[in-house]
PAPA-851062 format. One record per residue (C-alpha): chain; z, y, x; residue number from 1; residue in one letter. Coordinates in steps of 0.1 Angstrom, whole numbers, padded with zeros to 4 digits, always signed. Each point is the difference from the previous one (the first is absolute). Example, Ala and Ser with C-alpha at 12.3 -4.5 7.8 and 13.67 -1.06 7.14 Angstrom:
<nuvexs>
<'A', <+0078, -0045, +0123>, 1, 'a'>;
<'A', <-0007, +0034, +0014>, 2, 's'>;
</nuvexs>
This chain:
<nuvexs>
<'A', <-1096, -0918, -1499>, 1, 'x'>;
<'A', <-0011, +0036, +0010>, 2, 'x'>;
<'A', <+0004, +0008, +0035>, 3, 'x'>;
<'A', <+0029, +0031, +0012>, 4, 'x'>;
<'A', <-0009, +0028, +0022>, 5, 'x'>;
<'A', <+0023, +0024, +0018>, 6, 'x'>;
<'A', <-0012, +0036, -0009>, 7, 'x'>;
<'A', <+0003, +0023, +0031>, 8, 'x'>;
<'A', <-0008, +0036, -0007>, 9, 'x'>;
<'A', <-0010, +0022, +0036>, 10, 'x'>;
<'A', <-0006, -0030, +0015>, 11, 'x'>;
<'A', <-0029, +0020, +0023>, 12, 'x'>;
<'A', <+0022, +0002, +0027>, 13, 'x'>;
<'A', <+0034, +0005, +0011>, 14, 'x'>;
<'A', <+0033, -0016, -0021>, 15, 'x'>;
<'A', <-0025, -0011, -0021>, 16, 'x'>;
<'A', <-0025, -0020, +0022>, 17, 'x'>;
<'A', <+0028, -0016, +0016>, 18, 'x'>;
<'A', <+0013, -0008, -0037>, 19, 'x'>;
<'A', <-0032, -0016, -0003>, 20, 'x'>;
<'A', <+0006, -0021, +0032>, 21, 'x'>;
<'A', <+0033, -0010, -0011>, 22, 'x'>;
<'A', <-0006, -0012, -0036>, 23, 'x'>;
<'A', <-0033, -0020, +0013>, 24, 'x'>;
<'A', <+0022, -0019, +0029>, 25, 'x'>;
<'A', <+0022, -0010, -0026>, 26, 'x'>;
<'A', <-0025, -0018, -0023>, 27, 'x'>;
<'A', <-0005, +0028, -0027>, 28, 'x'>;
<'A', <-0032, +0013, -0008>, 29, 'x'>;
<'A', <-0006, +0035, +0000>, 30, 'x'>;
<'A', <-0021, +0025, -0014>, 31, 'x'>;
<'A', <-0004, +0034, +0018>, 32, 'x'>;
<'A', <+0002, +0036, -0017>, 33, 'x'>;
<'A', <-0009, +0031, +0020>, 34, 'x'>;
<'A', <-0029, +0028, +0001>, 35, 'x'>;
<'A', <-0019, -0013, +0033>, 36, 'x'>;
<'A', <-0015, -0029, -0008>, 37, 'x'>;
<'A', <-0017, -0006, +0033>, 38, 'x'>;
<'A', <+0038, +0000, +0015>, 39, 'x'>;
<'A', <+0008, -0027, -0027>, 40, 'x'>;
<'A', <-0032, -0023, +0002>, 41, 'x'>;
<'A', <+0012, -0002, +0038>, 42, 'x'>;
<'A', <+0035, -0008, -0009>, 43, 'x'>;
<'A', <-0011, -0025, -0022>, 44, 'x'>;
<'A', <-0023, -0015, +0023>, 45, 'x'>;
<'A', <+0026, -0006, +0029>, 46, 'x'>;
<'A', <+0023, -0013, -0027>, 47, 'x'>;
<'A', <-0027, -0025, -0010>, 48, 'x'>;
<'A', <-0011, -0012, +0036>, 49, 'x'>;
<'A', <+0040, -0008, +0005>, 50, 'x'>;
<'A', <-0007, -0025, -0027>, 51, 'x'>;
<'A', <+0021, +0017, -0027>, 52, 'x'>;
<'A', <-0014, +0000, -0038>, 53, 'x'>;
<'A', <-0029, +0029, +0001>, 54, 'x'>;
<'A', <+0012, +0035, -0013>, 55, 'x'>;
<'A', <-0009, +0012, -0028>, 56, 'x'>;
<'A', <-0012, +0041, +0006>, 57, 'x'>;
<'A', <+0005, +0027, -0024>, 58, 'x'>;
<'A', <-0012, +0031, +0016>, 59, 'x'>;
<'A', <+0022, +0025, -0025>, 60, 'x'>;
<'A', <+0012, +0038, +0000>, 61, 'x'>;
<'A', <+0035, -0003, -0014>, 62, 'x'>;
<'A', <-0002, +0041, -0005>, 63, 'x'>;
<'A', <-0028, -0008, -0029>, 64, 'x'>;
<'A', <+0017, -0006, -0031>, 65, 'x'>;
<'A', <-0020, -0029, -0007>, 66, 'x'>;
<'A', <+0015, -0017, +0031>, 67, 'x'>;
<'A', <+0015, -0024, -0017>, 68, 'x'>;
<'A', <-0022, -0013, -0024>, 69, 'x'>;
<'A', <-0029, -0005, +0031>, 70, 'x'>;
<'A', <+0024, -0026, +0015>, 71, 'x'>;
<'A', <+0010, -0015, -0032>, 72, 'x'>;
<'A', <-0034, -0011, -0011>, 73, 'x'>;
<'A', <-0009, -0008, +0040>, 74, 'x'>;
<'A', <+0028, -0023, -0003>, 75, 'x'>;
<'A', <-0009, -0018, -0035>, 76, 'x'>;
<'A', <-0038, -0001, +0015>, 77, 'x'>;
<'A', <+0013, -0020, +0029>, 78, 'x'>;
<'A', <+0020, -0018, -0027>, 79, 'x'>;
<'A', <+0033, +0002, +0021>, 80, 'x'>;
<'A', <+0037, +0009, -0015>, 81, 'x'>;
<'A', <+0021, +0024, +0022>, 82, 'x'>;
<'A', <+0027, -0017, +0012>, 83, 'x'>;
<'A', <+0020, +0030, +0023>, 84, 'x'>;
<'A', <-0008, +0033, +0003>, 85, 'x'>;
<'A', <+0003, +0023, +0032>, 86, 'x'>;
<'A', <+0000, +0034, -0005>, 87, 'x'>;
<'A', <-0005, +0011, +0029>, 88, 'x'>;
<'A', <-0023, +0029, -0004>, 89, 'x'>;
<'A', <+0010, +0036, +0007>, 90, 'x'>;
<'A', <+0002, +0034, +0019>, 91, 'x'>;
<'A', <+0013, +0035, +0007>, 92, 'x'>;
<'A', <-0012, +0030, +0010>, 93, 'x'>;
<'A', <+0025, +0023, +0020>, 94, 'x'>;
<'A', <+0005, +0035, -0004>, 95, 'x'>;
<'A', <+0018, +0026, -0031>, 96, 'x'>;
<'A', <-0005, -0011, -0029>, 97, 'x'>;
<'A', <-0012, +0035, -0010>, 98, 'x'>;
<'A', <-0020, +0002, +0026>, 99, 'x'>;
<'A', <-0028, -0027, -0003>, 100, 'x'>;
<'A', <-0026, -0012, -0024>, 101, 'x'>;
<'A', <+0018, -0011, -0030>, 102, 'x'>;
<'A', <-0028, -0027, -0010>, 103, 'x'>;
<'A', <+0005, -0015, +0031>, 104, 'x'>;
<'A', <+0037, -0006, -0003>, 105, 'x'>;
<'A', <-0008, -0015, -0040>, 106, 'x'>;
<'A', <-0015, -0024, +0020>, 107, 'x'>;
<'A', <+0028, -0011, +0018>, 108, 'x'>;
<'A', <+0010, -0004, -0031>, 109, 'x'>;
<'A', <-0022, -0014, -0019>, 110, 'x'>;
<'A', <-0001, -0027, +0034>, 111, 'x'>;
<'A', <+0038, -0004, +0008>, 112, 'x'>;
<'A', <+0013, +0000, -0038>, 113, 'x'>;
<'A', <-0026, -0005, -0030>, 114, 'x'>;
<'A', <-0023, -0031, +0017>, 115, 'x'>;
<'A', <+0034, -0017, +0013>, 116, 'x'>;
<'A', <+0014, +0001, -0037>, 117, 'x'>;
<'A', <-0030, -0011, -0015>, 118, 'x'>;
<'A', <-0008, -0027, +0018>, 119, 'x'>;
<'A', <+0036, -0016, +0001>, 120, 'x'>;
<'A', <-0005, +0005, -0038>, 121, 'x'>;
<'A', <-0034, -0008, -0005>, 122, 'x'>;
<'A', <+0004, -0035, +0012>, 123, 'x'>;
<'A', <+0040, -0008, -0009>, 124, 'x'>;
<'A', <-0012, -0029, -0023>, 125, 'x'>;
<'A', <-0015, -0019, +0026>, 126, 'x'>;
<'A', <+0026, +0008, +0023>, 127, 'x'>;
<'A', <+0027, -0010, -0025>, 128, 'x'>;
<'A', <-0028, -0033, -0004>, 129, 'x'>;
<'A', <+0002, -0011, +0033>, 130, 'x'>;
<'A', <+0039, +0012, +0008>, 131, 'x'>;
<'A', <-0021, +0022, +0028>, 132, 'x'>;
<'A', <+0012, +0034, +0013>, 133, 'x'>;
<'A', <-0002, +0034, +0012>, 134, 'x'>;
<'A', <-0005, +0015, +0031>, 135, 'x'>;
<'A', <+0003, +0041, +0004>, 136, 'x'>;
<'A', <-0001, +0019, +0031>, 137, 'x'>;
<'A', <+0026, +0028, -0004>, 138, 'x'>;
<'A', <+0008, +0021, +0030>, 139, 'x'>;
<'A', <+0039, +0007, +0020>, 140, 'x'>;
<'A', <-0017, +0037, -0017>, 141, 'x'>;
<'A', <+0011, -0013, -0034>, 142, 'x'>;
<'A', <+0035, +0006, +0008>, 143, 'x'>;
<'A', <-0002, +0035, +0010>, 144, 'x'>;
<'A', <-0011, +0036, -0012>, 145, 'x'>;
<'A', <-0033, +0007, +0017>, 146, 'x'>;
<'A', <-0006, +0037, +0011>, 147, 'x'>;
<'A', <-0034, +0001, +0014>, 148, 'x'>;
<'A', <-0013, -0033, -0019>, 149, 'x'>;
<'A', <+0017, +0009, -0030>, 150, 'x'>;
<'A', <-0026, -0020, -0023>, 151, 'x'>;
<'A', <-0002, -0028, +0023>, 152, 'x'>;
<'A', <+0039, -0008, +0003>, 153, 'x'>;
<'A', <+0005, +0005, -0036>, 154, 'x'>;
<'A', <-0026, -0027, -0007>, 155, 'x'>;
<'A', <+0020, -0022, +0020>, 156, 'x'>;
<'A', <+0031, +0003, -0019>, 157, 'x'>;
<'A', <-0016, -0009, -0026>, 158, 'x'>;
<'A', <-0016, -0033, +0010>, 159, 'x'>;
<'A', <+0037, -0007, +0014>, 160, 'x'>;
<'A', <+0015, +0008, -0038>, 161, 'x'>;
<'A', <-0030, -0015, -0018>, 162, 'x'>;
<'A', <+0000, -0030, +0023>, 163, 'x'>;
<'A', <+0041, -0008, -0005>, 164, 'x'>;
<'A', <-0002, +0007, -0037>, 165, 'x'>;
<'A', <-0028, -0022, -0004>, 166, 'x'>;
<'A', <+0014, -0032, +0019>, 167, 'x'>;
<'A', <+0030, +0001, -0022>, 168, 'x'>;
<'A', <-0024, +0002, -0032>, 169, 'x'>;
<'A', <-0017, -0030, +0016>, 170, 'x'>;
<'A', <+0022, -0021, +0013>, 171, 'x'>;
<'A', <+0009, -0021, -0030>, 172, 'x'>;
<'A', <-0042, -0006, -0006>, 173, 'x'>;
<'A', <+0004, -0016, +0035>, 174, 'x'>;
<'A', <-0018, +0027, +0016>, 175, 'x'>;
<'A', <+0008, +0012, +0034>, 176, 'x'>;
<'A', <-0004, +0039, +0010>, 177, 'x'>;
<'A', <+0007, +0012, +0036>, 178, 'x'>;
<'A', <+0001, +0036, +0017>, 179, 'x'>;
<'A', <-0009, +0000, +0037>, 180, 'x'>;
<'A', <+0009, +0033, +0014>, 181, 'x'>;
<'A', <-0017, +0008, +0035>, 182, 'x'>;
<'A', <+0008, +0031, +0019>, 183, 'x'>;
<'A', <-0029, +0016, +0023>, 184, 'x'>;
<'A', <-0027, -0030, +0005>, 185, 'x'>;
<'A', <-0028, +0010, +0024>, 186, 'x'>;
<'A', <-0031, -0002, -0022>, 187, 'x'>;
<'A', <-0024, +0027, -0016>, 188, 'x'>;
<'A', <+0025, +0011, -0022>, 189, 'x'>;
<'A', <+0012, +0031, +0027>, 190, 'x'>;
<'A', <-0036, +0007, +0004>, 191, 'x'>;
<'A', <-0006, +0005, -0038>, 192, 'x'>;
<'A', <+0034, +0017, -0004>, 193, 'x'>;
<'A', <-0013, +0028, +0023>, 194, 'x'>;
<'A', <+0029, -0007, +0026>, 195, 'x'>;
<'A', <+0004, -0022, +0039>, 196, 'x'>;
<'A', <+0029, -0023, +0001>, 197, 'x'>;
<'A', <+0029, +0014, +0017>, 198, 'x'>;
<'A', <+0036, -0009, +0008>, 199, 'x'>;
<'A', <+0007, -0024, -0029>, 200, 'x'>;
<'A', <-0026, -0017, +0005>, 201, 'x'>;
<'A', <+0005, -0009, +0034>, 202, 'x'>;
<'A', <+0036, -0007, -0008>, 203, 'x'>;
<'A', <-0002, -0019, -0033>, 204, 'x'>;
<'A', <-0038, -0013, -0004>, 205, 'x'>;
<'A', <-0006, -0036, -0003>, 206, 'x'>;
<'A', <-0034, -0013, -0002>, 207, 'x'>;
<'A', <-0018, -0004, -0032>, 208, 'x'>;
<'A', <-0006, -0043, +0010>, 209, 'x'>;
<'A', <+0044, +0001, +0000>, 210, 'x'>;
<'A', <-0001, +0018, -0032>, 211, 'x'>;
<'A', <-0026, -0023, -0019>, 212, 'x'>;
<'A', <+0023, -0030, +0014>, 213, 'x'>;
<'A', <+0034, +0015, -0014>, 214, 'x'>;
<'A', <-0018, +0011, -0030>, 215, 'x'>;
<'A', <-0010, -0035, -0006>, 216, 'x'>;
<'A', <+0031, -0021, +0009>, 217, 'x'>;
<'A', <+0017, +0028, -0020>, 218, 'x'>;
<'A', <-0017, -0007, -0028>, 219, 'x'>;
<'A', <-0004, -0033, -0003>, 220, 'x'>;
<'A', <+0041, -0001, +0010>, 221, 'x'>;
<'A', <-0001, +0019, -0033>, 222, 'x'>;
<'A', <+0014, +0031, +0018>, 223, 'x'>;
<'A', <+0009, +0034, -0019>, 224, 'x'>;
<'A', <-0012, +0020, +0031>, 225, 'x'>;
<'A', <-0010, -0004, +0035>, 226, 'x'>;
<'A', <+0008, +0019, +0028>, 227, 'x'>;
<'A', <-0023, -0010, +0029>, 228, 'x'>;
<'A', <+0016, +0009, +0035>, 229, 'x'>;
<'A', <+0031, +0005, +0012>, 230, 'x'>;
<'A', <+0007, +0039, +0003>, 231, 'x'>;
<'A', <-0013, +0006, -0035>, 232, 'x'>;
<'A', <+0027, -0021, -0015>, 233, 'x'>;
<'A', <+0024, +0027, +0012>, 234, 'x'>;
<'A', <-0017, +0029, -0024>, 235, 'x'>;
<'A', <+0012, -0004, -0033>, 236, 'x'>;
<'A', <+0034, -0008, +0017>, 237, 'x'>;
<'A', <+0001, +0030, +0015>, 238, 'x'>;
<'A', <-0014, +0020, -0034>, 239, 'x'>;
<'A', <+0034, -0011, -0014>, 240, 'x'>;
<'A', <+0022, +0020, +0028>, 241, 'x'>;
<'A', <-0016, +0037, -0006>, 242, 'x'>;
<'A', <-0006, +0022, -0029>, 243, 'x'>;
<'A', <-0032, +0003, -0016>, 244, 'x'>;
<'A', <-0004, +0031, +0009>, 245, 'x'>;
<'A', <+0004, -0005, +0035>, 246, 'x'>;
<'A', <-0024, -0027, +0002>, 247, 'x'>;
<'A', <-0026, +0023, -0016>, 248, 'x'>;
<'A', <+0006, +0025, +0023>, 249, 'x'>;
<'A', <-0006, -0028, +0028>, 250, 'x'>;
<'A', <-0029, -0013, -0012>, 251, 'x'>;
<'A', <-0014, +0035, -0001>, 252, 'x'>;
<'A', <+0007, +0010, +0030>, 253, 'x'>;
<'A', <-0017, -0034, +0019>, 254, 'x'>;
<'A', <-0027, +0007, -0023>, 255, 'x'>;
<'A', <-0010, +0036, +0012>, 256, 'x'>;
<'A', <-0004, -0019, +0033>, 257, 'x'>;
<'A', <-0026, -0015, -0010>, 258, 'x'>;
<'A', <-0023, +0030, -0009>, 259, 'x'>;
</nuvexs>
């Protein structure tokens, strides 16, 4: 029988190291996507010393094009089927739109959107082979306009549409496919965005350990989303009581605090 791997994508640090964590506690095997492979051949080693099944590491730019195929065949080299998938990967740059490097926000892109769709594609058979699933990390931003991080927030409504559209496609294949929506997690993402952490994320952050854990149960619950924490349940309640044009306004506003 060949053995099943859990995929994690940006599994350097952050959500995704704790993903890592998570997955390996619970008796799955995983195998480790990111750029920095020195941060992965450490995760893998602690993972290992804990006695869990050794990682397989797949230092990988999911920007490249080619991203895809470079896990693929490091995954039929290890001769492993992909059992779940975590696409977990992803960033966002703040700032207009207008205003910055437009190669670096087809990045975001190319990160947040294109390598999350083709690797939930790319390996559906063996998901639908083993009844697996489908983990990806959307954002609370995937509810709301984005003024600011424009690029970034868009890219999250998509993984939220893609993501629900997708479980309903699978579901009869036996395949289970779960959004986990986070609002501000301390991590490197502020850092790369360009921004500090501010008010929401002292009022609605949870850790990215709590995350990883809801993620998980979520998903293996068979979950459509996952709201980790408390307050950020409230958003999309609240998205239902005021116009959208209000909201945009809002968002812009909070935004320019920011700068």
């Amino acid at each position: 029988m060949t053995e099943v791997v859990t995929l994690i994508t940006g599994a350097s640090a952050g959500i995704g190291a704790e993903f890592a964590r998570v997955f390996a506690s619970n008796g799955h095997r995983v195998a480790l996507v990111a750029r920095r492979v020195d941060r992965l051949n450490k995760l893998a080693g602690e993972i290992a010393v804990a006695g869990r099944a050794a990682p397989i590491v797949i230092p990988c730019d999911l920007e490249q094009p080619d991203a895809g195929d470079k896990i693929a065949a490091a995954l039929d080299e290890a001769g492993v089927d992909v059992e779940f998938v975590v696409n977990n990967a992803g960033f966002g740059l703040f700032g207009n739109a207008i205003e910055m490097d437009r190669a670096a926000q087809l990045s975001i892109i190319a990160v947040n959107i294109r390598a999350l769709t083709e690797l939930s594609l790319r390996f559906s058979d063996s998901l639908i082979r083993h009844r697996g699933g489908i983990l990806n990390v959307g954002s609370i931003a995937g509810f709301l306009p984005g003024p600011g991080m424009a690029i970034y927030y868009a890219s999250k409504a998509y993984v939220l549409s893609f993501t629900e559209a997708l479980r309903q496609e699978l579901a009869p294949r036996g395949v289970r496919v779960t959004v986990v929506c986070p609002g501000p997690v301390p991590s490197e993402f502020q850092a790369r965005a360009g921004f500090s952490p501010g008010f929401d994320s002292a009022v609605l952050n949870v850790s990215a350990a709590d995350v990883a854990r809801e993620g998980y149960r979520g998903l293996m619950s068979n979950k459509r989303a996952v709201m980790p924490g408390v307050g950020i349940k409230i958003v999309p309640l609240l998205l239902r009581l005021f116009p959208r044009g209000f909201i945009l306004a809002a968002v812009g506003r909070f935004q320019l605090r920011k700068r």
